[in-house]
C-alpha positions as CSV (number, residue, x, y, z in Angstrom):
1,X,0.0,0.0,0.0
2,X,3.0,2.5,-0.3
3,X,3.1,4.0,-3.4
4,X,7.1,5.5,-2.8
5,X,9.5,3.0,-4.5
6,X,12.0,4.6,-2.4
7,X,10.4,3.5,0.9
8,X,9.4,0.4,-0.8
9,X,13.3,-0.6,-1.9
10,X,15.0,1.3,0.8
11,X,16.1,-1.8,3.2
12,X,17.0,-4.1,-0.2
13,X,19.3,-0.9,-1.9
14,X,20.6,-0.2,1.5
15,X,21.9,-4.3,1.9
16,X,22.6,-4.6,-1.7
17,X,24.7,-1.6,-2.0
18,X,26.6,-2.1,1.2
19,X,27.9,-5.8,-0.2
20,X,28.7,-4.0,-3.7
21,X,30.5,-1.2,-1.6
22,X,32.7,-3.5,0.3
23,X,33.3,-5.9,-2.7
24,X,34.3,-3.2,-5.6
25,X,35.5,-0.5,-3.1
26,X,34.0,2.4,-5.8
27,X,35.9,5.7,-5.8
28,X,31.9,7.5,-5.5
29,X,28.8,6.7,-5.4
30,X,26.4,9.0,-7.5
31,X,22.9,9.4,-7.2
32,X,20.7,10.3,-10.3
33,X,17.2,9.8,-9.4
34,X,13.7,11.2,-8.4
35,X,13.2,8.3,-5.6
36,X,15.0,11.0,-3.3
37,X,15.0,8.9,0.3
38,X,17.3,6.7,-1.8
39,X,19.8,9.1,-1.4
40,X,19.9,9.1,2.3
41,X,22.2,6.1,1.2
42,X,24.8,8.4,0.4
43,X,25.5,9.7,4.1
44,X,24.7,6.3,5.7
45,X,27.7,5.1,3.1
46,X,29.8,7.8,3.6
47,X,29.7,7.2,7.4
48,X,30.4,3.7,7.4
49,X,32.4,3.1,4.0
50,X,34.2,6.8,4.1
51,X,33.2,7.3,0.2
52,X,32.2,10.0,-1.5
53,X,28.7,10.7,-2.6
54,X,27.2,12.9,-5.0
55,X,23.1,14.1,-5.4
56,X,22.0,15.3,-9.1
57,X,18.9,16.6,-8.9
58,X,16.6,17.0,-11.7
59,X,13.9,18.0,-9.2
60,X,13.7,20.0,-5.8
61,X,13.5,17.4,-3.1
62,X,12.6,19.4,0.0
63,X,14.9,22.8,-0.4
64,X,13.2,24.5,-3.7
65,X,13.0,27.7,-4.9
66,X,10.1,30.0,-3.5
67,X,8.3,29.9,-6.5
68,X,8.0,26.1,-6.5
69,X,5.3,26.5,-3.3
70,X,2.4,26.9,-5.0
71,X,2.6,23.9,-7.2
72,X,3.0,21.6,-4.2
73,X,0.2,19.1,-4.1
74,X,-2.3,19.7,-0.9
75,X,-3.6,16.7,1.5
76,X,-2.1,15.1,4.6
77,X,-0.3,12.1,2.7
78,X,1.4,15.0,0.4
79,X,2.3,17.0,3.8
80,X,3.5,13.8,5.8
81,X,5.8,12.5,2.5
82,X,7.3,16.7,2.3
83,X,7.8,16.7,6.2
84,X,9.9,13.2,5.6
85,X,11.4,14.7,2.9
86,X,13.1,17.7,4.4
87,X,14.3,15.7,7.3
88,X,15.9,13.1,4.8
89,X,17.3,15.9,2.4
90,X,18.7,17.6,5.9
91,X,20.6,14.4,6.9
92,X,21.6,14.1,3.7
93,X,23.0,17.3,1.7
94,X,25.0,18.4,4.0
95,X,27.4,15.5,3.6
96,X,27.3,15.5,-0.1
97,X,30.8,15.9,-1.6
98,X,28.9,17.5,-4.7
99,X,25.8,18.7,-6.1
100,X,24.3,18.4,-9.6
101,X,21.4,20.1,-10.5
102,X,19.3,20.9,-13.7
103,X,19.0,24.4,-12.4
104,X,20.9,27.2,-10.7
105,X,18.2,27.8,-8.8
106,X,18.2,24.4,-7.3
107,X,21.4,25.1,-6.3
108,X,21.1,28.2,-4.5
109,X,18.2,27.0,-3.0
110,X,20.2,23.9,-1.5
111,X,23.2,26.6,-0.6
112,X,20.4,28.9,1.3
113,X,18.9,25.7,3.1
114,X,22.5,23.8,3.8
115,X,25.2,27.5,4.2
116,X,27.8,24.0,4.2
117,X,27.2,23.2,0.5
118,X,28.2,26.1,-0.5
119,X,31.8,25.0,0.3
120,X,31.7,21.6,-1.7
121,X,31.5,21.4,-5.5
122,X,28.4,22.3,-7.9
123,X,27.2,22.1,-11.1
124,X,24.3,23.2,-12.9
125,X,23.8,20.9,-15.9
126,X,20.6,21.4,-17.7
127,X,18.2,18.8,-19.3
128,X,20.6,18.2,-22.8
129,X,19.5,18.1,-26.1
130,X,21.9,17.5,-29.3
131,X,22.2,19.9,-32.0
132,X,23.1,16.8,-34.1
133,X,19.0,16.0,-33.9
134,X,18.1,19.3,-35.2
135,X,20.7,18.6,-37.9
136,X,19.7,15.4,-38.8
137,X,15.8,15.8,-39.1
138,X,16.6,18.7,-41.4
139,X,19.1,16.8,-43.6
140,X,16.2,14.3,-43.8
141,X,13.5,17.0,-45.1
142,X,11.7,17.3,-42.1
143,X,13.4,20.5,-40.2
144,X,11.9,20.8,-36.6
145,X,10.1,23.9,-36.0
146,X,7.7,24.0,-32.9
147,X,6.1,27.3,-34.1
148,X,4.8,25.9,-37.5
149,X,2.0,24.2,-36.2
150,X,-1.3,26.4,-38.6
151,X,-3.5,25.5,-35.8
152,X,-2.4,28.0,-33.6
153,X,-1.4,25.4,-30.6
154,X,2.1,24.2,-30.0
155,X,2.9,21.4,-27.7
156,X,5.7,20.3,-26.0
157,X,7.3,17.8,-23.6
158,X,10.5,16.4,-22.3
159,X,10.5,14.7,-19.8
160,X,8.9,11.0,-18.7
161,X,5.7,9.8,-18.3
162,X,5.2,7.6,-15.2
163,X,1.7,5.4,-14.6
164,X,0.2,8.3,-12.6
165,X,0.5,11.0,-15.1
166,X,-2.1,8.7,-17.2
167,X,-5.3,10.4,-16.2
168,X,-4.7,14.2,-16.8
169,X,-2.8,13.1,-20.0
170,X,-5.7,11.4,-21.4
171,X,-7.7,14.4,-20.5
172,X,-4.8,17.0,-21.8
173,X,-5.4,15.1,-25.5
174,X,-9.0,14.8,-25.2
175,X,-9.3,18.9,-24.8
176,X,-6.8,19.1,-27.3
């Protein structure tokens, strides 16, 4: 009945990773993901293995920037899972030995949270895209141009899709 993988997986990635740990003795361990209690691991790790861990965010966990608040879901489950949140994220970040994030505002929100990180290494690294695609798909005939849609709406997305997005996306395309 909980719908966090993160919560779900935590003891098995905990046990797991601590027998790949002592076995390959990594240099780092990097987290990239939006299960964010996973990354708790880090300063559990760094504590008992002394290794070096390092957070990329693609998403705010807990610190975010100000204008972020008003798109936080409402209800007690959504208030219980942020309040878990910033006390994982404050056990967590401060111990990172860097920081990756999509946005600088990520990152300054961390810094403003955490006045420690501000002493470790960041980087702000946004979503990527290739010029090479552009490139391509105009050597083939077909140049990309969001704006030349006749219908007057443009669409677009990058990102994933996950199971719970299903819903409003069937609703999004049946309004469009």
């Amino acid at each position: 009945g909980i719908g966090d993988i993160a919560l779900r997986a935590y003891r098995q990635m905990e046990r797991l990773g601590s027998e790949l740990i002592e076995k390959e003795r990594p240099d780092l361990v990097f987290f990239s993901t939006t299960a964010f209690l996973i990354m708790q691991l880090g300063a559990t790790w760094r504590r008992h293995f002394r290794i070096p861990f390092v957070l990329a965010l693609q998403d705010p966990w807990s610190a975010a920037p100000a204008w972020t608040i008003p798109l936080r879901r409402k209800g007690l489950q959504h208030r219980l899972m942020r309040t878990i949140h910033a006390r994982a994220e404050a056990r967590t970040v401060p111990h990172a030995s860097g920081i990756i994030a999509v946005s600088d505002a990520y990152v300054s929100a961390l810094q403003g949270a955490y006045p420690s990180t501000t002493k470790i290494p960041t980087a702000t690294i946004p979503f990527g895209y290739s010029l090479d695609d552009f490139e391509a798909s105009e050597a083939n005939g077909t140049p990309w141009n969001p704006f030349a849609d006749k219908s007057g709406c443009t669409l677009m997305y990058a990102g994933r899709v996950e199971k719970a997005m299903t819903r409003s996306l069937g609703q999004l395309c049946k309004a469009l």
